[in-house]
Structure formats: C-alpha cells, structure tokens
N, C-alpha and C positions, 0 to 999 in steps of 0.2 A: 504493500500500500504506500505510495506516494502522500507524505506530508501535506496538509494544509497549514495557513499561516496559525492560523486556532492551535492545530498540533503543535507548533514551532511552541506559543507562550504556554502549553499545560504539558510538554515535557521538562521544560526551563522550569515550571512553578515547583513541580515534583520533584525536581533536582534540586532548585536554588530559592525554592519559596521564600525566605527570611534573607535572603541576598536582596539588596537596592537596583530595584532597574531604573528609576526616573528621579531624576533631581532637579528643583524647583526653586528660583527665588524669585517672591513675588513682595517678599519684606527685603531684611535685612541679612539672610542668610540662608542657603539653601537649603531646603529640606526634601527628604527621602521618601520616597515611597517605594516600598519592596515588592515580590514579583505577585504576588498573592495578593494584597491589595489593589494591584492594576488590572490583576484576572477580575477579581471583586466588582470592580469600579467598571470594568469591561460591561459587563454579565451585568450591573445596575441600568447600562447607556444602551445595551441592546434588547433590553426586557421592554425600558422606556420607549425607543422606538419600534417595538412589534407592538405596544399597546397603542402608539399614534398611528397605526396601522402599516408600519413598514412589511411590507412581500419581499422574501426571497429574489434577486434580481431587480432592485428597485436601485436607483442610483439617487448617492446621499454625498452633495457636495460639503467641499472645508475649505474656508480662506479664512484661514487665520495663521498669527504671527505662531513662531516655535513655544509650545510649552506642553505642558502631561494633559490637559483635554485635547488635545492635537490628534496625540498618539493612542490617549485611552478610547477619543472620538470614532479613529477610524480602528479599532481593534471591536467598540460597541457594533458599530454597523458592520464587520464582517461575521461579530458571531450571530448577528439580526440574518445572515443571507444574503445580506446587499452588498451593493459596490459602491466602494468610495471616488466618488470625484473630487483628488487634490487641485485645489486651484493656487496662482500664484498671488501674494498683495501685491505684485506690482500689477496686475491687470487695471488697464482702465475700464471702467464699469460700462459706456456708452457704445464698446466694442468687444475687446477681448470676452471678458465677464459672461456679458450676455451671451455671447452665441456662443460661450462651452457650457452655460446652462442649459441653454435651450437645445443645444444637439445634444448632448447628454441626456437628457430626457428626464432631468434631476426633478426629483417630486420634494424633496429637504436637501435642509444644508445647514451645517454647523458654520457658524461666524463671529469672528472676536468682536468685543466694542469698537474699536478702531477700525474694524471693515464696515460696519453696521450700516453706515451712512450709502453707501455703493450699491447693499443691500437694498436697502429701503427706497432708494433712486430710482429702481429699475424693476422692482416686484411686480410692477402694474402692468408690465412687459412678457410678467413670466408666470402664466397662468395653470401652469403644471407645479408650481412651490405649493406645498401644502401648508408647512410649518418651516420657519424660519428659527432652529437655536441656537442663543444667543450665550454663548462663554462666558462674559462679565455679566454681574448686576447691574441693571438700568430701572433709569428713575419710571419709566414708561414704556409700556410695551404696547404694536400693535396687537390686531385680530388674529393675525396669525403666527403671532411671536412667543417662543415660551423660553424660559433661562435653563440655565446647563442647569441648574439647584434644582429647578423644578422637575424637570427629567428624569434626573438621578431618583427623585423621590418619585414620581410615577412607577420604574422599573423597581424599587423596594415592594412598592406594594402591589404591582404588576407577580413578580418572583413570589411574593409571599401568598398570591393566590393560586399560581402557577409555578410551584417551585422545581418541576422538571422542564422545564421550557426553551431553556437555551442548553440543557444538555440535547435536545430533541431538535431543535433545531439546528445548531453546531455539526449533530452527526450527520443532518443531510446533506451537509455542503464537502461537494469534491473537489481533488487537485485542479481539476480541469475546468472550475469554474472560476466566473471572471470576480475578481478582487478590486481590480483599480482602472478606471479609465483615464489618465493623463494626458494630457496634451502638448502636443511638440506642433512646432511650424510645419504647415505643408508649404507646396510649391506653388502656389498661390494664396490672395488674402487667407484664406480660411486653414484653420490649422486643423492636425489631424488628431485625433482621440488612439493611442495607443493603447490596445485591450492585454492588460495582465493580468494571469489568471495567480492562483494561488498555489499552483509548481513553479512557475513562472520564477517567482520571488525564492519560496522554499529551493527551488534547485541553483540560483542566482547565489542562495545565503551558503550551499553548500560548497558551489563555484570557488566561491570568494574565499572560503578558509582553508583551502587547499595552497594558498598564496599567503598568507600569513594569521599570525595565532591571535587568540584575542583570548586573554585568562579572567577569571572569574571577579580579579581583583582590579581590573583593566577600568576606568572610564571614556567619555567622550564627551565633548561639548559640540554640540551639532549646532555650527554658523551658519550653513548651508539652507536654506529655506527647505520646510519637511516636505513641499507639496512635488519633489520631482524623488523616482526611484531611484537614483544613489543615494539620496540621504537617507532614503526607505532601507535600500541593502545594507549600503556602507554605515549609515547613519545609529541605526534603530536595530535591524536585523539581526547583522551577526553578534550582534551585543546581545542580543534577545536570547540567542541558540547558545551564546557562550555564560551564561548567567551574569552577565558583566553588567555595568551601568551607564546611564545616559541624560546628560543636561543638556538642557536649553539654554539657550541669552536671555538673559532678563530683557522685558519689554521694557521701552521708553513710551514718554508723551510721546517721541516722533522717532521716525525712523532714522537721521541723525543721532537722537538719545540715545537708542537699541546697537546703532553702529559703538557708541562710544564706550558700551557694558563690555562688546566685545574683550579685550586686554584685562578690564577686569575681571571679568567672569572666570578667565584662561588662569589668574592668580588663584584665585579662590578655590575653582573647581579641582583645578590640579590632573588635567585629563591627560592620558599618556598616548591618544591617540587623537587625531584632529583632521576633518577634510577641509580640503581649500579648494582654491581654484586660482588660476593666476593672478587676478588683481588684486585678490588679498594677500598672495606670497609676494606678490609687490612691494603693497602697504606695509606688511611685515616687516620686509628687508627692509624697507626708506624709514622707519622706525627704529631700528636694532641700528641703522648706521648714523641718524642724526641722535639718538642717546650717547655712543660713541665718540661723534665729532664734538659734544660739548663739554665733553671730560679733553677736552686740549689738545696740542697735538702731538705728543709725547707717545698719550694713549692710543690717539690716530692712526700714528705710525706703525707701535706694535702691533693692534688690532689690525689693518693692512697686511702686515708682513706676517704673521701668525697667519693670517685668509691665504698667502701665496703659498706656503709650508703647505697647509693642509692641502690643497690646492694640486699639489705638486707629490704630495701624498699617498691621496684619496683616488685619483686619476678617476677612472670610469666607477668604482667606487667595487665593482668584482673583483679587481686586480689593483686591490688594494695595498699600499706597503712590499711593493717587490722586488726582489732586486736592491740597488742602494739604495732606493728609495728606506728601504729601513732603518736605516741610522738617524732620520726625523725621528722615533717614533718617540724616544724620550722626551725631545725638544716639544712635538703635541703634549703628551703629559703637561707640562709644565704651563703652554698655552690653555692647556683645558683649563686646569686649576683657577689661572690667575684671569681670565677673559670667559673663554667659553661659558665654562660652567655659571657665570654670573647671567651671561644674558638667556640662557637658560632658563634660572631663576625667574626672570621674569615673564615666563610661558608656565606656571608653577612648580618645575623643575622635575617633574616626571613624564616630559612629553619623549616618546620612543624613535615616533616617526609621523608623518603630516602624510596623506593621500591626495595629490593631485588630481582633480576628476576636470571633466569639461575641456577647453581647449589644453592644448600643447602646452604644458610647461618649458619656458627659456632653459635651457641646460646649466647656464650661468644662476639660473637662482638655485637650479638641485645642487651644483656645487655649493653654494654658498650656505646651504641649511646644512646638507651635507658637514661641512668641512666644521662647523658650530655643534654639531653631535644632535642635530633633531632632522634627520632626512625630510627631504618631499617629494617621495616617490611618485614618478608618473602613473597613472592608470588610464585604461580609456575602455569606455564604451558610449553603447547610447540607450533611449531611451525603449525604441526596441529589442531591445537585446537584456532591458531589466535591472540594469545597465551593464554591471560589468562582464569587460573582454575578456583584459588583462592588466597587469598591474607589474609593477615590482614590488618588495616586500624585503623585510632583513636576511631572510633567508634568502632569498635570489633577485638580485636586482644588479642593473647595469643603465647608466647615467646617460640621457639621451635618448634613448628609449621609454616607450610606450609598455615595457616589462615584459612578464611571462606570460604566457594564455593560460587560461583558469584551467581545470581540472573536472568533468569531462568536457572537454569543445572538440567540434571541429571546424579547422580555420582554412579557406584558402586564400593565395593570392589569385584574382584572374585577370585577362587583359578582356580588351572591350568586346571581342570577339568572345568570351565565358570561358577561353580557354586556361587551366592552371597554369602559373607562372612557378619556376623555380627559386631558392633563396637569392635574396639581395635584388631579383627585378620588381622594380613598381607595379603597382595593379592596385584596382579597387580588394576591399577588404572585405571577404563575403563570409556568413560562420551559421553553423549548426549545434544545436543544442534544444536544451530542456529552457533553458531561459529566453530562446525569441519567443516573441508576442505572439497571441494568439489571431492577430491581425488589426486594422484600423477602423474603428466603433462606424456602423452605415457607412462603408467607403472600400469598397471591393477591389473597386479597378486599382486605387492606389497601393490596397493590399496582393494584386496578382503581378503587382510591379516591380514589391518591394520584396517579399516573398516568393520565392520561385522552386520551386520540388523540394519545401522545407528548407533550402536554403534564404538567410538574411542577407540580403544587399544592401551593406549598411552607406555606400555612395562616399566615406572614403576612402583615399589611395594610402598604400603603406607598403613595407617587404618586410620581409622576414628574416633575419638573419644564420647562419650556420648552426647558434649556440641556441634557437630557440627565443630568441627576443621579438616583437613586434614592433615595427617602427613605424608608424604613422605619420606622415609626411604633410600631408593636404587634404584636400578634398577631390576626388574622384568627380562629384556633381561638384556644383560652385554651389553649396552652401557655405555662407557664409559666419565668422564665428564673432561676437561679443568678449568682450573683457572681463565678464562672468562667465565665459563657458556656454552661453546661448547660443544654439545655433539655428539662424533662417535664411529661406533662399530668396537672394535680391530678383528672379526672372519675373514675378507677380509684380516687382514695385517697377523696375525698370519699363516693361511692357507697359504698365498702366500710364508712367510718365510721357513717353512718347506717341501714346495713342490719345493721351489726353490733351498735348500741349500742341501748336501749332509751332512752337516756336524751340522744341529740343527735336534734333531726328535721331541719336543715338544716347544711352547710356551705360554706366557700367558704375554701379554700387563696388565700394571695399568695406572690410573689417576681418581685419586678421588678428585677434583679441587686442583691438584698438579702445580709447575710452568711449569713442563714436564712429558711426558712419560717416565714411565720406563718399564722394560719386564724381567721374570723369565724365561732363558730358559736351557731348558734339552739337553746337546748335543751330539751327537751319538758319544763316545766316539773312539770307532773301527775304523770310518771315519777320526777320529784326530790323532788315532797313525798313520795308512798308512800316512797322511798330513806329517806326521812328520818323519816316516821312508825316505820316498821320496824327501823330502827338504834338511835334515840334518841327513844321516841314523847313523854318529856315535854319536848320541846324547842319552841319558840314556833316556828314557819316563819318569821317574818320578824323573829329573833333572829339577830347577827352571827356565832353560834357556828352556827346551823344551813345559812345562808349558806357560811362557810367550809367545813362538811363538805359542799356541793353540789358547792362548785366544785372538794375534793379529787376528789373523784365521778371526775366531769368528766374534769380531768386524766390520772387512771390509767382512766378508756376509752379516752384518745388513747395515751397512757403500753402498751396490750396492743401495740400494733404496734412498741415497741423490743423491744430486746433483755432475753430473758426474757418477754417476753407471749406471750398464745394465737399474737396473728397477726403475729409478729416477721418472719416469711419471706417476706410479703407484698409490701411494698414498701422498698425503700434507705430506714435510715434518715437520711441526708441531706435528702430529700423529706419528710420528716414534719416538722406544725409545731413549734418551739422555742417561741413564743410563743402565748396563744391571746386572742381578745377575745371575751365571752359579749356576744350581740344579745339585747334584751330582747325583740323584737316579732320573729314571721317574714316571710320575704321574700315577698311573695305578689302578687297581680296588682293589688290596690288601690292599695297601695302603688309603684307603680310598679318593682316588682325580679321581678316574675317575668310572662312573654309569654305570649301566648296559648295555645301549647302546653303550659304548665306547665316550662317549663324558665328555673332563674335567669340573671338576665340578671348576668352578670359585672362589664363597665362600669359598668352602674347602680351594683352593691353596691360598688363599688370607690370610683364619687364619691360617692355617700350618707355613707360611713364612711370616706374618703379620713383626718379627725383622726385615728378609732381607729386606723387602719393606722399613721400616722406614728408613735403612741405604743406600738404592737408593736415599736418598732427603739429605744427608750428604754432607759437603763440601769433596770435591774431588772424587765423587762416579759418575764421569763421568768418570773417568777412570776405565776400565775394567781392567786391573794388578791391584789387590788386593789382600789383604792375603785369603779373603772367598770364593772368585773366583780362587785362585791359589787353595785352600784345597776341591775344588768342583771336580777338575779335576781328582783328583787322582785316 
C-alpha cells in the first residue's frame, strides 16, 4: 500500500507523538506544538469542515501568511477528502486571485486577516464560496464568514457526536487521489492548476531523503511562502516523516515587518536547516559582508583573505582538501574559530546546510556559504515534478551543479528530435517517477504536451555529467525566471504587446533571476513618425524633442497593461517590463535572430544585445529617455 499524506502524520504521531512539529511566535517567544496535538487540531479542522458540508473532492483554498493554521488548515481539509488550493499573498485579487478561484472550482477557503480585504473584494464574483474562514479574530464578520475558533469548536462537537468520522473518512482516501491543486504560469495569461495527488508528495518526501538526513532533533524555519510544493516537501514534509520540527516567520503589520522577523526569527529559532532561493542568498551575503566591512579594515582584510583560503580549499566542495591543498587545513581551523564561527552565530549557530530551490544559484554564493561552514546546496525541480529533481546534500554534492537525482527517478537528456542525449550534451530535461503530477486541473491539451508516455517534459535544458551530477543550464522553452525563483513565459505578454500596439512590431521580454523584467523592443518606426506628424506636425523627426515624445509613446503602450490601463487584467504586473531598450533594426532572418519558421530566436537576441540587457539592470535604466534609446530611434 502506497502512503497517503494522513499516513505520512499518524506514523510520525506513533513514533514521535511528544516530539514538537510546529513552532509559533505570535507573542514574544515561540511556542510548540507537538505531533499529537497537530493530528488533534487536524481531526478538530476536518470534522468542522465535513459538518459545513465539505465532500470528499471538494477544493478548499489558503492564502495566508506562514504559520500552524496554514499547515494544520491544509492537513484539516485533506483528512475532510478535499483538496487544498494553496494560493500565493502576493496574488493581486482583480486577477491572479480570482481566476484560480474560480477555475478551481473552490467552494471554501481558509484566509488570514491581512488577506481578508482581497477576500471580501471579490466574493460577489465568486459564487461557488460557501464559507469564507477567517485565521484571526475580527471585530465583524460577514454572512458567510466564520473564525478559525469557531470551527475548531464546531469539529469538537461535530467528533463528539461523531467520534469515528474522520477515522472513516481518512480510510477512504487513496494514494492516487488528488491532494493539492497549485498553480504555476502557463504559456499564456492564464496559469495552469498542477494536480498532486497524495503519492505524488508521499513518494517526492521519500525522493528527497535519499539525498540527505533530516534527525528527529533537526529544525527548520520555512521563509519560503507555504503555498508552493517545495516548501510543502522540503519545507513541512520531510520534517513531518523525520519526527523533526518546523517554524514559521512571525507575521508583521506589513510584509516589510515579516521581511525584517526574518534574521531574527533564524536567532531564536536556531534551525539547522533552511530553504532559500537566490535573492535571499543575496541578501544574506550583502548582510554577512556589510556586518564585516564595519568592524574596519583590518577585519576586512582577514575576513577576505580567510574567503580566498577556503576558497582555494573547498574547490568544487567533492574534492575537497586534496593534494597541497591540505596544508590550509589548520590555517581554516583557526579562520573558523576567530571569523566563521561568529557569523555563524548569527544564523543561530546550528545551521548544517541552506537548500537552494527555484532559479540557479550563482556558484560564487555556494562558494561563499560554503567556505563560512553553512552550505547552499543547489537543488532543482518544479512544480510538476512535486518538486524535487535533484539536489546536492552533505553527503554528495558538487558546487555548480544542480546535485544528485533523487532516489527512485528516471532522468533523460533528449535533443529536440526526443532523441537521448549522452553525458555532458545539452538537451531538454525530461524524468519519470512517482512524483510527476497527475496532470493540469481542466486542461488536457496542455497536459498531453507536457506529459508524454508518462514521461515529464519539464522544458529545461541541462546535461548530465560522468559522476552523476545534473547540470541545468537554461531553459529548453524561454520561460522565463524571477529573483524568487518564479518562473513564467514572456510569449502570452510579448504577443499581446505587438498585437495590441500599432506602434511596437517586435518584442522580446528578459529575467534571468533579475530584480525585474526588462524587454528589447523593435518599434514600427513609420507608426511613430505619423504619432508624431499628428501630435506636433511642426516638429523636425529627428529633433531630440520629437525623439523624447516617441519614446513617451512607447512607454504608456507598455504602461496600458498596469494598473489603470485598457489591458491591466491581463497579465501580473510583476511580469511586465520595469525597464525597456528601443532596437533600432528588427530581428529578422538576415540578421541572424529570427529561423526559418519566422519565429525569434531568443539566445541569439539575448547574445546580440547581451551590453543593452546589462544596462537594463543600471541605476536609472527605468527611465526610457536615454541616450541608446534616443540613438535607436533615429
């Protein structure tokens, strides 16, 4: 018999019952809740939703920040038979929000005070919500609003009339039924609902520990938003199977505040295991090196020169200490002592190893956690796949790499033709297992796409190496990656741009974990003189006054898809570019940027203009008046 997530928490309880799974600060210090009270608190939250009528296959969204009704929430609704619909805070409510409600088919939804407002915005929209409950206590609730307290206390006395009720329900539910419907970007506006069932996860949690240990006495503090499955695996999971424990950030008034608990929380909690993602191993580092620079430069220097040691060291971090390299090793000793070990300390000083999930970690930051004794091991999967691939781990890892494949997978490399590729050639990155998705929620075609004779086409490119390492390189499709590890595909925004505008005839969106979008585009030139004859017809065309009204132009066409434009609803503005660079020539087949099909070839425009992109991430390169953008017009 194949594990369900249920089985996962009532072998853990049976094993680790009086062991701490969730840690909580909502005061002044965090407190425990052990694994027996979560089943408890579980078995209260799903009794309460079968008696507001929750069925078996019912889907019960969560947009709430990280904390123990999160996690007790979605353990309540799958011992209920339902599925949980994790949603993100960052959705905006007039777009995103809605239409994974609404395609979801969500009848409830658990929500914190702070999302409430979003909630309550858009209800009148979503006439499949039954009951809306609410996490915090509020001064007022609507008609169809009930608090987490109240709930809890329906399922008491829900149990106490029914006290075999969720063992009887609990038993009906199989591996093979669906658990979570999540949602990832499709390849246009509408994102797609990945269906994970409950081996899905369970065979993902056994994946993952094949790749490194997680012991009984082990913590975590999950920075990571709950509502995507790595934080579900890596997060919650293997902690769950390992009787190990699990904190949250303490909430802020604002998501600023919540940012700043961060560091503290890492003091207090004292967790020896941590998931990131690059923009916080960013933060981290730019952190750990201005603490540094303001102890002098004395300090500077040694802290530098200790980084080059280890450095020189560490090398790939397998082939560690070999050869001469050995004779550093005392001198590390010594650097540990007086340096490492302090900054350390300020991570609570039992951190083992950090998991990089989501985009590509820089190889220079894994050195650098590396070489400070708190790794950040790369890992990579997605969201179909449960998420995890592969990872590195203390026990096997090599710096650069994308790590080991999990334990059972099957991985190939293929070229475009499906054919396998041998070690070290490039190829999209295709794999089989117990952890791909069960497919994408009403969305066939996209599932017969991505899914092909049980093989996952997860659309990126990577190779393999001799020793069994995955290296992940790019992207196979051009989806594009965020500085959180988000990944969507620019061909829905670029298309709409150019079909929308009279006045762009080509585009091409970047973010290769950049803080924003930016976008290279080619603009119908002819379309801007008429703009310009008809506005200002005594104005010279290749005057810097008629220049600057082009490229205001410009601007407010890309400018209608925020907030306040025609087509504001269309795509997250997150995804829209911040930045833009006007292409004087277009991309075309002469020129080597666009293939025989007529379709732009991405790589090309990407190294052609590789200068202009860097100068898209420039202080001030959000303004469109510029000199390269004034000399693109011409």
């Amino acid at each position: 018999m194949k594990p369900t997530i249920i089985d996962l928490l009532n072998r853990s309880v049976e094993k680790y019952g009086q062991n701490t799974f969730l840690w909580e600060k909502t005061g002044t210090v965090y407190e425990p809740t052990n694994y027996l009270e979560t089943q408890q608190q579980s078995h209260f939250i799903a009794a309460g939703l079968l008696d507001l009528g929750v069925k078996a296959g019912h889907k019960v969204g969560i947009l709430s920040e990280g904390r123990n009704a999160w996690i007790i929430g979605e353990l309540g609704i799958l011992h209920a038979g339902a599925v949980s619909v994790p949603l993100s805070i960052k959705l905006e409510e007039s777009n995103d929000l809605i239409f994974r409600l609404i395609h979801s088919e969500a009848q409830f939804i658990f929500v914190s005070g702070s999302q409430l407002k979003k909630v309550r915005s858009i209800i009148s929209e979503l006439p499949l919500i039954e009951k809306v409950i609410i996490m915090n206590e509020q001064d007022h609730y609507e008609s169809n609003e009930i608090s987490w307290r109240e709930l809890m206390e329906l399922g008491k006395s829900y149990l106490k009339a029914n006290p075999t009720v969720i063992a009887e329900t609990s038993s009906k539910i199989k591996a093979n039924d669906l658990a979570n419907i999540t949602y990832t970007s499709g390849t246009t506006a509408d994102p797609k609902g990945v269906m994970l069932t409950h081996r899905n996860y369970t065979a993902n949690v056994e994946q993952a520990l094949t790749l490194m240990e997680v012991h009984p006495h082990y913590r975590t503090l999950v920075i990571l938003p709950l509502d995507h499955c790595f934080a579900h695996v890596a997060g919650f999971y293997i902690f769950m199977a390992s009787g190990a424990s699990v904190g949250t950030v303490q909430s802020g008034k604002t998501g600023m505040e919540t940012l700043k608990n961060i560091p503290i929380n890492i003091k207090e909690l004292k967790p020896n295991i941590i998931l990131s993602v690059p923009a916080l191993a960013k933060n981290f580092k730019k952190n750990i090196e201005t603490g540094i620079a303001a102890q002098g430069p004395f300090v500077n220097s040694l802290f530098n020169f200790a980084l080059k040691t280890a450095y020189s060291y560490n090398k790939e971090g397998h082939n560690r200490g070999k050869g001469i390299h050995l004779i550093k090793k005392p001198l590390l000793k010594i650097f540990d002592k007086i340096i490492f070990s302090k900054i350390r300390a300020g991570f609570g000083g039992n951190i083992d190893f950090f998991v990089g999930g989501g985009a590509l970690l820089d190889i220079e930051l894994q050195r650098f956690f590396y070489a400070i004794g708190m790794p950040m091991f790369q890992g990579y999967g997605l969201s179909e796949a449960t998420p995890v691939i592969s990872s590195s781990g203390l026990k096997r890892h090599k710096l650069g790499s994308s790590g080991y494949l999990v334990k059972p997978l099957t991985l190939e490399i293929r070229d475009a033709n499906g054919f396998a590729l041998p070690v070290f050639e490039k190829g999209e990155v295709v794999i089989k297992g117990e952890n791909v998705m069960a497919g994408y929620f009403k969305n066939e075609k996209a599932t017969s796409e991505t899914i092909k004779d049980g093989w996952l086409h997860t659309g990126d490119m990577g190779y393999m190496d001799d020793k069994g390492f995955l290296y992940v390189v790019g992207r196979f499709k051009s989806l594009l990656i965020s500085s959180d590890g988000e990944k969507y595909s620019p061909e829905g925004i670029e298309e709409s741009m150019v079909e929308n505008s009279h006045f762009i005839d080509q585009v091409i969106l970047y973010n290769s974990q950049n803080p924003y979008t930016s976008a290279l585009v080619v603009p119908n030139k002819e379309a801007l003189k008429r703009y310009v004859h008809i506005k200002k017809p005594h104005l010279d065309l290749d005057s810097i006054e008629a220049k600057e009204l082009v490229l205001n132009k410009l601007q407010r066409e890309i400018n209608e898809y925020r907030k306040g434009g025609k087509l504001d609803t269309l795509f997250p503005d997150r995804w829209l570019p911040a930045a833009v660079a006007v292409i004087g020539e277009p991309f075309t087949e002469q020129n080597g940027l666009v293939n025989s099909t007529m379709k732009i070839m991405r790589g090309k425009v990407e190294e052609r203009y590789a200068a202009r992109i860097e100068d898209l991430y420039a202080s001030g390169a959000k303004n469109i008046i510029n000199k390269e953008n004034i000399e693109a017009i011409s």
